[in-house]
C-alpha positions in Angstrom: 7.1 2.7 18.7 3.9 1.3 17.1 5.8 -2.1 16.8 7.2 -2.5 19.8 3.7 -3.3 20.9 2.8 -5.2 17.7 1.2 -8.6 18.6 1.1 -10.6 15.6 -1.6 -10.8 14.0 -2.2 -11.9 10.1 -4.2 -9.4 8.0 -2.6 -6.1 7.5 -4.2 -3.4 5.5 -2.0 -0.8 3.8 -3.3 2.7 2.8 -3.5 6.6 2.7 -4.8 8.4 5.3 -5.4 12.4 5.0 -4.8 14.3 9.1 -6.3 17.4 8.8 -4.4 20.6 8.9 -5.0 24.4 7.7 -1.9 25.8 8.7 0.9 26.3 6.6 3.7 23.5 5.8 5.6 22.5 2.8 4.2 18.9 3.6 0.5 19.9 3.5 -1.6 18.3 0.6 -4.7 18.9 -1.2 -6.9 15.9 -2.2 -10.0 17.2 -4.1 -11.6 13.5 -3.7 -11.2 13.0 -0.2 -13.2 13.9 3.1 -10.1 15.5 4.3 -9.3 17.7 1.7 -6.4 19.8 3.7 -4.1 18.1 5.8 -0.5 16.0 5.7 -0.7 12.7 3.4 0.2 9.4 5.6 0.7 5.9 4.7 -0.3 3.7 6.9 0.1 -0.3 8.0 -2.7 -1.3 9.9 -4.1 -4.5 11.3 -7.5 -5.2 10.5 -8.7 -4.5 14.0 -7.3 -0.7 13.5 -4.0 -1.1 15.3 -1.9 1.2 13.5 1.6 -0.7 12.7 3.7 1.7 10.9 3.2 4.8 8.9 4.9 7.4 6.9 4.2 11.5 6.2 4.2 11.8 2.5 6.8 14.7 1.7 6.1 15.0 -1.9 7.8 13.8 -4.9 11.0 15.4 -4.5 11.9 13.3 -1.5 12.5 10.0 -1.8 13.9 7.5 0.4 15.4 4.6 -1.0 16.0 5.3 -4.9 15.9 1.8 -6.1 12.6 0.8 -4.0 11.3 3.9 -5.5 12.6 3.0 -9.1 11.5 -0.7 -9.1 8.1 0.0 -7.4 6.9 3.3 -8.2 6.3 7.0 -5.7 2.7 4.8 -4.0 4.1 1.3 -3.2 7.7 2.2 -1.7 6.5 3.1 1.9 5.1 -0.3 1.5 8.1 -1.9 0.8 10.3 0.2 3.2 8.3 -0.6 5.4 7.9 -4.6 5.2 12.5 -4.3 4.8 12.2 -3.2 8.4 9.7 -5.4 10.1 11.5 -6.6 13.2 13.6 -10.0 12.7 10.9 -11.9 14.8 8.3 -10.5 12.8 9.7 -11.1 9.1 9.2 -14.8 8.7 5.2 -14.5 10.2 3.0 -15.1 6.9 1.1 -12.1 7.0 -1.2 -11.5 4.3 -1.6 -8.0 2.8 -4.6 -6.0 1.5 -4.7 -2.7 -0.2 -6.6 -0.9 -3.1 -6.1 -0.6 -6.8 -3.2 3.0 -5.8 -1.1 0.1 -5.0 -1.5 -3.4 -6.2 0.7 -3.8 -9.0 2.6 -6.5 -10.6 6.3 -5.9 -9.1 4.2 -5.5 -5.8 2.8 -8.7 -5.8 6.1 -10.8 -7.4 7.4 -9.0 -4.2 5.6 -10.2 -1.8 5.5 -13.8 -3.3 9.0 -13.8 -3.1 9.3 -13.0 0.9 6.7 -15.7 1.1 3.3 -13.4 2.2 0.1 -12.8 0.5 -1.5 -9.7 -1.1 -4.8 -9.1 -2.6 -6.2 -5.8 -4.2 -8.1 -4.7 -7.3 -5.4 -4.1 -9.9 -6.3 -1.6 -12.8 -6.1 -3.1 -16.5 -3.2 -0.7 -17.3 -0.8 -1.6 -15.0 -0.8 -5.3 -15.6 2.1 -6.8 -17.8 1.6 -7.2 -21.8 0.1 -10.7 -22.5 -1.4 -11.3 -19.0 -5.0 -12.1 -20.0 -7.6 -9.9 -18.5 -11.6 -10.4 -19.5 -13.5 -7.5 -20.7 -15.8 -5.7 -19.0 -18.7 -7.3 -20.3 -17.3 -11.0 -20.1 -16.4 -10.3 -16.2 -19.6 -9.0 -16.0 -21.5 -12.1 -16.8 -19.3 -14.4 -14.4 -19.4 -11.9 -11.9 -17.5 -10.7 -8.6 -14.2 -12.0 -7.4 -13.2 -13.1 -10.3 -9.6 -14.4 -10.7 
């Protein structure tokens, strides 16, 4: 429904998002870190204005989807992916650009996106980048500073 009424714009964010719940459901989560401790899990495609694009209830690990979106990209960036597979034919060739945080940018993620001709940015974690990819140390990044490629 959300797409049907999607005017294209861009920017699109893509994160969690906790809705609060007490009651009792097999799909409820508990997130120590968050402001929303209780509640369902939700991935969500956003524009950058708020307009919420697409979005999926976490189940848990036991459910997956798609098995080989889930094996190449991992449990956090699938919905992701799924989702983006299923952008409406008039939307998949618009060169939208992509932002999320460090859960999900990832190598495959990116060579993804690159590939289907769209941009993504997002802090990537040291650990998840591929052996021989040339990363600065702390201190070094430190001394060039911010926003550093």
């Amino acid at each position: 429904m959300c797409r049907k009424y999607f005017v294209s714009e861009k920017n699109l964010a893509f994160d969690e998002s906790m809705v609060k719940y007490y009651g009792k459901h097999s799909c409820k989560q508990f997130l120590r870190a968050k402001p929303i401790r209780f509640g369902y899990k939700v991935w969500c495609l956003n524009t950058v204005t708020g307009y919420l694009i697409d979005f999926e209830i976490y189940q848990g690990k036991s459910v997956t989807l798609d098995i080989d979106i889930e094996r190449n990209f991992g449990n956090a960036v699938a919905p992701l992916v799924k989702m983006i597979e299923e952008l409406p034919d008039n939307l998949k060739y618009f060169p939208f650009s992509f932002y999320f945080d460090n859960l999900f940018t990832t190598f495959s993620l990116l060579s993804y996106l690159r590939l289907k001709r769209y941009g993504g940015t997002g802090t990537i974690r040291g650990n998840l980048l591929p052996r021989g990819c040339p990363l600065l140390g702390k201190k070094r990044s430190s001394e060039k500073g911010k926003g550093l490629l």
